[in-house]
VOKOL-124109 format. One record per residue: x, y, z of N, C-alpha, C in turn. Coordinates in Angstrom, 1 decimal. Layout:
<<X Y Z> <X Y Z> <X Y Z>>
...
# end
This chain:
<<11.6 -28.3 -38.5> <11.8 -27.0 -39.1> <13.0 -26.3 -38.5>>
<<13.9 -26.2 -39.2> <14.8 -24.9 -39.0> <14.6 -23.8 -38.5>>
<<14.9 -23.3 -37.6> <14.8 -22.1 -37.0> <16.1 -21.1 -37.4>>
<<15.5 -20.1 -38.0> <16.7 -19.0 -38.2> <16.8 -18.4 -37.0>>
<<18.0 -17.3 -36.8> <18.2 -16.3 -35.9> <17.2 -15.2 -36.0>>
<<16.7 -14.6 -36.9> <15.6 -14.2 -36.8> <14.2 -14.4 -36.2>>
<<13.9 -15.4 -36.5> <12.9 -16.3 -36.0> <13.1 -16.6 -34.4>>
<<14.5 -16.9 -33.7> <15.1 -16.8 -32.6> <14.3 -15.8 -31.9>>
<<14.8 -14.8 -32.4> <14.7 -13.5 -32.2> <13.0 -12.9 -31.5>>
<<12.6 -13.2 -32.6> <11.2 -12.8 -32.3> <10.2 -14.1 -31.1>>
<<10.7 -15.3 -31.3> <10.5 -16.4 -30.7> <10.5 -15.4 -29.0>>
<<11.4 -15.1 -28.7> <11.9 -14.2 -27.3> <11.2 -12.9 -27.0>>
<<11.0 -12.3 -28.3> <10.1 -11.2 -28.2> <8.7 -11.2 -27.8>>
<<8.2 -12.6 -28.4> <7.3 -13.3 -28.3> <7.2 -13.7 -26.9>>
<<8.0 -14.4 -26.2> <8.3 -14.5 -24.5> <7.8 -13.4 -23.6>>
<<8.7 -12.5 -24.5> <8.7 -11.5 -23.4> <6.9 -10.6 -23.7>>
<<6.7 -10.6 -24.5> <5.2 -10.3 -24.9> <4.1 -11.2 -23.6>>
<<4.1 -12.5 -24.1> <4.0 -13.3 -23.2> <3.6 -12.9 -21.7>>
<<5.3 -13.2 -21.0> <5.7 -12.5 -20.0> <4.4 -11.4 -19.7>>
<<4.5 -10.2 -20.6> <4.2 -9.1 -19.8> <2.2 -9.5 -19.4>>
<<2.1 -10.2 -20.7> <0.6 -10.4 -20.1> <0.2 -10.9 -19.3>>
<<1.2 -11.8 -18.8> <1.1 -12.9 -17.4> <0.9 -11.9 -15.8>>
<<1.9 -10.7 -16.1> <2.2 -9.7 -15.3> <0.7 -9.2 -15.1>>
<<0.2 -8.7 -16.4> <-1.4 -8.1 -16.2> <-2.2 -9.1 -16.2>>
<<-2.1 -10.0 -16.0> <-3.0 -10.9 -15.7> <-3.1 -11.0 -13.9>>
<<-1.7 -10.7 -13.1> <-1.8 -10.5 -11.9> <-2.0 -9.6 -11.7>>
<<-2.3 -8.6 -12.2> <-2.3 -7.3 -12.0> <-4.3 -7.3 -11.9>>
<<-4.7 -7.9 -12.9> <-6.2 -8.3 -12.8> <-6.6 -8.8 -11.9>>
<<-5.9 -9.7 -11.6> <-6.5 -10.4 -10.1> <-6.6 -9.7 -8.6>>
<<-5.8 -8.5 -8.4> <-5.8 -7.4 -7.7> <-7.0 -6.7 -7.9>>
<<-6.6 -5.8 -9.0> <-8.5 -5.3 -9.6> <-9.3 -6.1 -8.8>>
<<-9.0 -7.9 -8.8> <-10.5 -8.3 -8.3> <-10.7 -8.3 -7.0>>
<<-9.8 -8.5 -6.2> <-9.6 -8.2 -4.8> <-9.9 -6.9 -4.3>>
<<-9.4 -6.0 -5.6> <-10.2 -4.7 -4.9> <-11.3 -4.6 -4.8>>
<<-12.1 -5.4 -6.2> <-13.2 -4.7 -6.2> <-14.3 -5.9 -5.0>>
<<-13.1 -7.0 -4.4> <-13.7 -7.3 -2.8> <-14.1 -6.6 -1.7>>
<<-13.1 -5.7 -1.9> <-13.5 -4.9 -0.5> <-13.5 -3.0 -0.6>>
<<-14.0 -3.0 -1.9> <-14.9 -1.5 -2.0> <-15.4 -1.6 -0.6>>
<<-15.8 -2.3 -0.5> <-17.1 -1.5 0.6> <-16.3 -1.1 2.1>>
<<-15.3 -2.0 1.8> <-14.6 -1.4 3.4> <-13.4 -0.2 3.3>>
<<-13.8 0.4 1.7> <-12.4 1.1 1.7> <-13.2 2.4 2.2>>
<<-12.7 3.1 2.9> <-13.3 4.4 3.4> <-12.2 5.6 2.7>>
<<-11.2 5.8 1.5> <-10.9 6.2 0.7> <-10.7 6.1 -0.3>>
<<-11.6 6.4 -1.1> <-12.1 6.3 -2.8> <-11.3 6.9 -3.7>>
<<-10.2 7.3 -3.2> <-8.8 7.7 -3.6> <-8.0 6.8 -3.8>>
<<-7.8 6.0 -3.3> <-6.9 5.2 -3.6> <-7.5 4.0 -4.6>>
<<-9.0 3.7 -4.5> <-9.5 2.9 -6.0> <-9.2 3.3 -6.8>>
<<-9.6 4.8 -6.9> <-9.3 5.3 -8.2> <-8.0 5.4 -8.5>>
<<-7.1 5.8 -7.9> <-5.2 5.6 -8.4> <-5.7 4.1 -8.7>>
<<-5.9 3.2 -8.4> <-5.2 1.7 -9.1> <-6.1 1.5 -10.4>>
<<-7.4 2.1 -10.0> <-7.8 1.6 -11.7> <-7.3 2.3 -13.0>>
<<-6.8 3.9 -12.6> <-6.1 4.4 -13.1> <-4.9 3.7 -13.9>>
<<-4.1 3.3 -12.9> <-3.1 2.3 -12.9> <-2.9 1.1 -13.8>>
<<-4.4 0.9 -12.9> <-4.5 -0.9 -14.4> <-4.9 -0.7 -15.6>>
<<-5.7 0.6 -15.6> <-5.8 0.9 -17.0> <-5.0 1.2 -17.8>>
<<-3.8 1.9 -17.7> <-3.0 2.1 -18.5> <-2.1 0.9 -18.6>>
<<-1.7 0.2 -17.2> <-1.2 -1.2 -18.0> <-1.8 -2.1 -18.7>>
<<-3.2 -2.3 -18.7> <-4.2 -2.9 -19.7> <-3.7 -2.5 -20.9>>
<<-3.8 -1.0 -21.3> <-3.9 -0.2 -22.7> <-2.3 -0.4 -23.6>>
<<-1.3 0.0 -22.4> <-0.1 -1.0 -22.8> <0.1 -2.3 -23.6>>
<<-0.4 -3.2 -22.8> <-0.5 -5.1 -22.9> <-1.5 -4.9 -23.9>>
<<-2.3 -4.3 -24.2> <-3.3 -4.6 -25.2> <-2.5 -4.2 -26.5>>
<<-1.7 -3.2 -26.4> <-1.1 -2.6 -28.1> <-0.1 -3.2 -27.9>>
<<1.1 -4.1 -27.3> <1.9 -5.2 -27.1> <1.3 -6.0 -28.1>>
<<-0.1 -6.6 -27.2> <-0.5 -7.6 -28.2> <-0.8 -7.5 -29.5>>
<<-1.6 -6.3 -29.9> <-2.1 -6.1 -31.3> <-0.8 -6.0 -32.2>>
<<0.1 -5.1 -31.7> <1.5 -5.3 -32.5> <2.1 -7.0 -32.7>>
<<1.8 -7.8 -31.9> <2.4 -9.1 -31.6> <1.4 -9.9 -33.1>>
<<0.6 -9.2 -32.6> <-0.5 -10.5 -33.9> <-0.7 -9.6 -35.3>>
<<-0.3 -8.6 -35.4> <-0.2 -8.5 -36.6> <1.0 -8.8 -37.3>>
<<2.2 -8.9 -36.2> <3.3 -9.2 -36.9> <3.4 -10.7 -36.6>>
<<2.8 -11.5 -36.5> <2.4 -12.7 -36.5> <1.8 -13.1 -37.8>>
<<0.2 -12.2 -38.1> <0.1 -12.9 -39.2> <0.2 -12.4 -40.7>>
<<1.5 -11.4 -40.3> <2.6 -11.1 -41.3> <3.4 -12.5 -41.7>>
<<3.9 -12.3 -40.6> <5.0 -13.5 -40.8> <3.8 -15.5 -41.2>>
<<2.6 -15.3 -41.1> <2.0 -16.3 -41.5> <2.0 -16.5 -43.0>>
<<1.5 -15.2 -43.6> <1.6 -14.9 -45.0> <2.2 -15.2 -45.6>>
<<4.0 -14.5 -44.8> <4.8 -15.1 -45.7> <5.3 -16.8 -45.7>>
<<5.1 -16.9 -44.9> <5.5 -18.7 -44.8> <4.5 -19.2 -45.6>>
<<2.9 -19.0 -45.5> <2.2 -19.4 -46.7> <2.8 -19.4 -48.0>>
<<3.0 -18.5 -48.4> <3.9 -18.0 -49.1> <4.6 -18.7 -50.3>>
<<6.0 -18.6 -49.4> <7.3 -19.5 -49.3> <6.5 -21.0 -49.2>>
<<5.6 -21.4 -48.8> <5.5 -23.0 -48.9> <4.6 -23.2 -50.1>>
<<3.7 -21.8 -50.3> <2.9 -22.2 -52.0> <3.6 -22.7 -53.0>>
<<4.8 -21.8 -52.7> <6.2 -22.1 -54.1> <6.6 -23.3 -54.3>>
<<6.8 -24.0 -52.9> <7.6 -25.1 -53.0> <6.2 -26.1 -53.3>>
# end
């Protein structure tokens, strides 16, 4: 299959999409570490800043993704499409 520049294009965007959830996936793994040693944290302040924290990079990575798969299976339709024709 030929790959246009377009296709390039989004191919990378798609990476970098990727990328970022790999990021919040370490970012999760922390969360889990934290929530190892609640019991020894003697400021409940600083739990709360990181879940704070991961929440909004969750909420981020999550509308990343939804934007990612709908323009996904945009672009599925049309290649459906384009191949009913032929």
């Amino acid at each position: 299959m030929v790959l246009t520049r377009k296709m390039k294009e989004q191919s990378k965007e798609q990476d970098m999409a990727a990328a970022a959830i790999l990021v919040g996936m370490q970012e999760d793994n922390e969360i889990i570490n934290i929530e190892n040693h609640i019991e020894d944290d003697t400021d409940g302040v600083d739990v709360l800043k990181k879940i704070s924290e991961f929440t909004s990079n969750y909420n981020t990575l999550k509308l990343l993704v939804d934007v990612h798969t709908t323009e996904m299976d945009r672009l599925e339709k049309l290649i459906s499409d384009l191949l009913a024709i032929n």
